[in-house]
C-alpha positions in Angstrom: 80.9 -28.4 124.1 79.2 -26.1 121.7 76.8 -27.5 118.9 77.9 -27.3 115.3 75.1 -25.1 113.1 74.6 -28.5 111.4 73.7 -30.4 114.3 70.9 -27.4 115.0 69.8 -27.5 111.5 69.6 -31.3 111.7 67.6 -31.7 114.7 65.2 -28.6 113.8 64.3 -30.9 110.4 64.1 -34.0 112.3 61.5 -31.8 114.5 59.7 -30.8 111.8 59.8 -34.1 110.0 58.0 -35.8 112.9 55.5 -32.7 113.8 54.8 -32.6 109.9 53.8 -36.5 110.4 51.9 -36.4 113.6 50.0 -33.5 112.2 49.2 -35.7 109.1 48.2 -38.3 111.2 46.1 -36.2 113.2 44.0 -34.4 110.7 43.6 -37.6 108.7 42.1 -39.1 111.5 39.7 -36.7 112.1 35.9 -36.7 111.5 35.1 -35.2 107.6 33.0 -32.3 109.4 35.6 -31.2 111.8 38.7 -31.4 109.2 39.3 -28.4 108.5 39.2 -26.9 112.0 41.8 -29.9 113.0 43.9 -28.7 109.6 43.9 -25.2 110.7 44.9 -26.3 114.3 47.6 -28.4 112.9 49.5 -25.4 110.8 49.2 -23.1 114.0 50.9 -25.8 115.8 53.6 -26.4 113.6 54.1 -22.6 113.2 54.7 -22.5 117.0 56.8 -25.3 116.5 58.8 -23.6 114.0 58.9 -20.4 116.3 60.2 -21.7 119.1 63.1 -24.1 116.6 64.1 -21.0 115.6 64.5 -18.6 118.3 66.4 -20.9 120.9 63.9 -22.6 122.8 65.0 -26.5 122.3 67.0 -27.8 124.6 70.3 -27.9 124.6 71.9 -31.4 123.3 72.0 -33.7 125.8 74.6 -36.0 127.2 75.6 -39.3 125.9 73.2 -42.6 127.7 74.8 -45.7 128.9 73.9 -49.0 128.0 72.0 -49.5 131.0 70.1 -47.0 130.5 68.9 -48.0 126.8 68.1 -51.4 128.6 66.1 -49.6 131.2 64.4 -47.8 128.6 63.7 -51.4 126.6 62.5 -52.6 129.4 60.0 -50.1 129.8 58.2 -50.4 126.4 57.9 -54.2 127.3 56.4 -53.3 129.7 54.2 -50.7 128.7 53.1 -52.6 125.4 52.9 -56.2 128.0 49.5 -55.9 128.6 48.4 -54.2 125.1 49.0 -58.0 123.7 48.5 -58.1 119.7 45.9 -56.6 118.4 42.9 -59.2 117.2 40.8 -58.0 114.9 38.2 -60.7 115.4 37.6 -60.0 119.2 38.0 -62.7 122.1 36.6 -66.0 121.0 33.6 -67.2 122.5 34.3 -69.7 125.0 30.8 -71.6 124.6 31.8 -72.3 120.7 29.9 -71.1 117.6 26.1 -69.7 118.0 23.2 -72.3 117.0 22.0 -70.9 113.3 18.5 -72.3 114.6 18.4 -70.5 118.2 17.5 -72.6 121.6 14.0 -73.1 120.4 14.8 -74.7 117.2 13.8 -73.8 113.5 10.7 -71.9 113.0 10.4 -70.3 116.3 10.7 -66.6 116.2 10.4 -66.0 120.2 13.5 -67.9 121.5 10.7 -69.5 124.3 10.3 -72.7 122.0 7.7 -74.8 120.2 5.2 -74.7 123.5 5.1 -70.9 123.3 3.1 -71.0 120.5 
């Protein structure tokens, strides 16, 4: 079965809709001093990209997946994101409790070896 020019034209923009994003993503996330290096890197990418959309190189459409398949696919990301857990933005909570505002040698000392260091 032969694609339509439509489907081509729709999956070249819905390649270049996500490389235009991760390229985005990717220059945006780079350091202010290397930006424009990461900018350039990003249009000769896409124009690659674009290159090989346009001259035949994507792969052919492929076939139709089962519903087990999509499972087995669900299944993976659970898995794979499992261990990730949610993201905590405070860090792992300290299992001794809060910190002592006056230190283990009480208020006034400054070398943490108490009031007979002195």
């Amino acid at each position: 079965m032969a694609a339509s020019s439509q489907d081509r034209t729709a999956r070249v923009a819905g390649a270049l809709g996500g490389a235009l994003l991760l390229a985005a993503v990717g220059v945006l996330l780079t350091s202010g001093s290397r930006r424009g290096l990461a900018a350039a890197m990003a249009v000769l990418g896409l124009a690659a990209g674009l290159a090989a959309a346009y001259t035949g190189l994507l792969p052919s459409r492929r076939r139709r997946r089962s519903a087990v398949e999509h499972l087995n696919d669900a299944a993976f990301v659970v898995v794979v994101a499992g261990p990730a857990g949610p993201a905590d933005p405070a860090g792992p909570a300290d299992p001794a409790g809060p910190a002592d505002p006056a230190g283990p040698a009480g208020p006034g000392s400054s070398s943490g070896r108490g009031p007979a260091a002195r």
